[in-house]
C-alpha positions as CSV (number, residue, x, y, z in Angstrom):
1,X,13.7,30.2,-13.9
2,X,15.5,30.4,-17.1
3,X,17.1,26.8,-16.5
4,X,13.4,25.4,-16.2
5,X,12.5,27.2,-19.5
6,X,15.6,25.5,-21.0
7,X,14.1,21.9,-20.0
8,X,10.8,22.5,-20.8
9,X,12.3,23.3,-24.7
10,X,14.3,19.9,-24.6
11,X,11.4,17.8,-25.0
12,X,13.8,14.5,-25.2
13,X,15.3,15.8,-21.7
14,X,11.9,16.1,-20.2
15,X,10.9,12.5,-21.2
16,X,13.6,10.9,-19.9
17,X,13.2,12.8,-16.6
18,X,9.3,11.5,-16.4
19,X,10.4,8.3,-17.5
20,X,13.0,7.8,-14.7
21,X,10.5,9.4,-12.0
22,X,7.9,7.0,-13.1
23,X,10.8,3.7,-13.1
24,X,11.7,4.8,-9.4
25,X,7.9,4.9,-8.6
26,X,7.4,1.2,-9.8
27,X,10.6,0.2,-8.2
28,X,9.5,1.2,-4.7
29,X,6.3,0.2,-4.9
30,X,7.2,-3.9,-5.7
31,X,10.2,-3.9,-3.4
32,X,7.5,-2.9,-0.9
33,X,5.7,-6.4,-1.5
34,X,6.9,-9.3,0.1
35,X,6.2,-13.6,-0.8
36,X,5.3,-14.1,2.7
37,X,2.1,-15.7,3.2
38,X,-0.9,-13.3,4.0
39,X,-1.9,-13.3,7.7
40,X,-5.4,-13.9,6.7
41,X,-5.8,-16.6,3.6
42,X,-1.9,-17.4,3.2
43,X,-1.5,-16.0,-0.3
44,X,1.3,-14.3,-1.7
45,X,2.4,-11.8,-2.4
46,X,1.8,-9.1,0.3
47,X,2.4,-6.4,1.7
48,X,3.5,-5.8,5.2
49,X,2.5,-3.4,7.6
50,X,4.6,-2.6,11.1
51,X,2.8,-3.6,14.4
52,X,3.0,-1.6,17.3
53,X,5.6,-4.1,18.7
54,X,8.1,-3.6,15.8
55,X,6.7,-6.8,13.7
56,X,5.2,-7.0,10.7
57,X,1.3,-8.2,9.8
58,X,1.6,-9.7,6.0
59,X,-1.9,-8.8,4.0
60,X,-2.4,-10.0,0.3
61,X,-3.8,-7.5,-2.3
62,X,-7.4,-9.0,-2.1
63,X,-7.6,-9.0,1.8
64,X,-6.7,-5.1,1.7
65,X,-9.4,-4.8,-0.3
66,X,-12.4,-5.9,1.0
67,X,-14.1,-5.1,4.8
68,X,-13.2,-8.4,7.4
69,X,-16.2,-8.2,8.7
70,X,-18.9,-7.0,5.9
71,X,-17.1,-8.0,2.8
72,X,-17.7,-3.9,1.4
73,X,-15.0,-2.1,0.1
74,X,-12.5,-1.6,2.9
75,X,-11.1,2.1,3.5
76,X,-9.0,1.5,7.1
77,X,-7.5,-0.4,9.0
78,X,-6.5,-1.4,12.4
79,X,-4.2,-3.5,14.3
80,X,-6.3,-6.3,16.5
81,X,-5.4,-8.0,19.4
82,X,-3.9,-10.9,18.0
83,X,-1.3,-8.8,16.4
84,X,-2.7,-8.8,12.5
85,X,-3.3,-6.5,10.5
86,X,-7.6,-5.6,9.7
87,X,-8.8,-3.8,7.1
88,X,-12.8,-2.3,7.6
89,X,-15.3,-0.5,6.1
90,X,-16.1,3.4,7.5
91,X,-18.8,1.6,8.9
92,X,-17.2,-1.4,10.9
93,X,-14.3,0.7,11.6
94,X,-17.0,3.4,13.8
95,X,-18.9,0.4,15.1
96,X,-15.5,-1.4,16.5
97,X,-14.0,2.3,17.7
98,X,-17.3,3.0,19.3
């Protein structure tokens, strides 16, 4: 306890802690992307997704976002038959579950 009370007085220690949490963040989350082509418009970049065979499905930042089948705002997805990658709606998603 008393070495977190230290910290929390070095306020130049603190910032530079933050800082580096938030730089390791960012780095993740671009070496996640990828330039291959997205399974469904072939744009770039993506990000890709394992398949249940040990492959990847590639989807671009504006196909995640948006329901396949209903253009609404996507929340899950699934993997189809065709081995790609499908982002849904709540309500597509229950009526293709269903």
């Amino acid at each position: 306890m008393a070495f977190l009370m230290s910290l929390i007085k070095n306020k130049k220690l603190v910032a530079a802690i933050i800082a580096s949490i938030i730089v390791i963040v960012g780095i993740v989350s671009f070496a996640s992307f990828s330039n291959e082509p997205c399974d469904w418009c072939g744009e770039s970049p993506t990000k890709g997704f394992k398949l249940n065979n040990g492959g990847k499905s590639y989807v671009c930042a504006d196909c995640r976002k948006k329901c396949a089948w209903c253009d609404d705002k996507a929340d899950k997805h699934y993997e189809n038959g065709l081995e790609m990658m499908v982002f849904v709606c709540d309500d597509c998603y229950e009526d293709i579950s269903d």
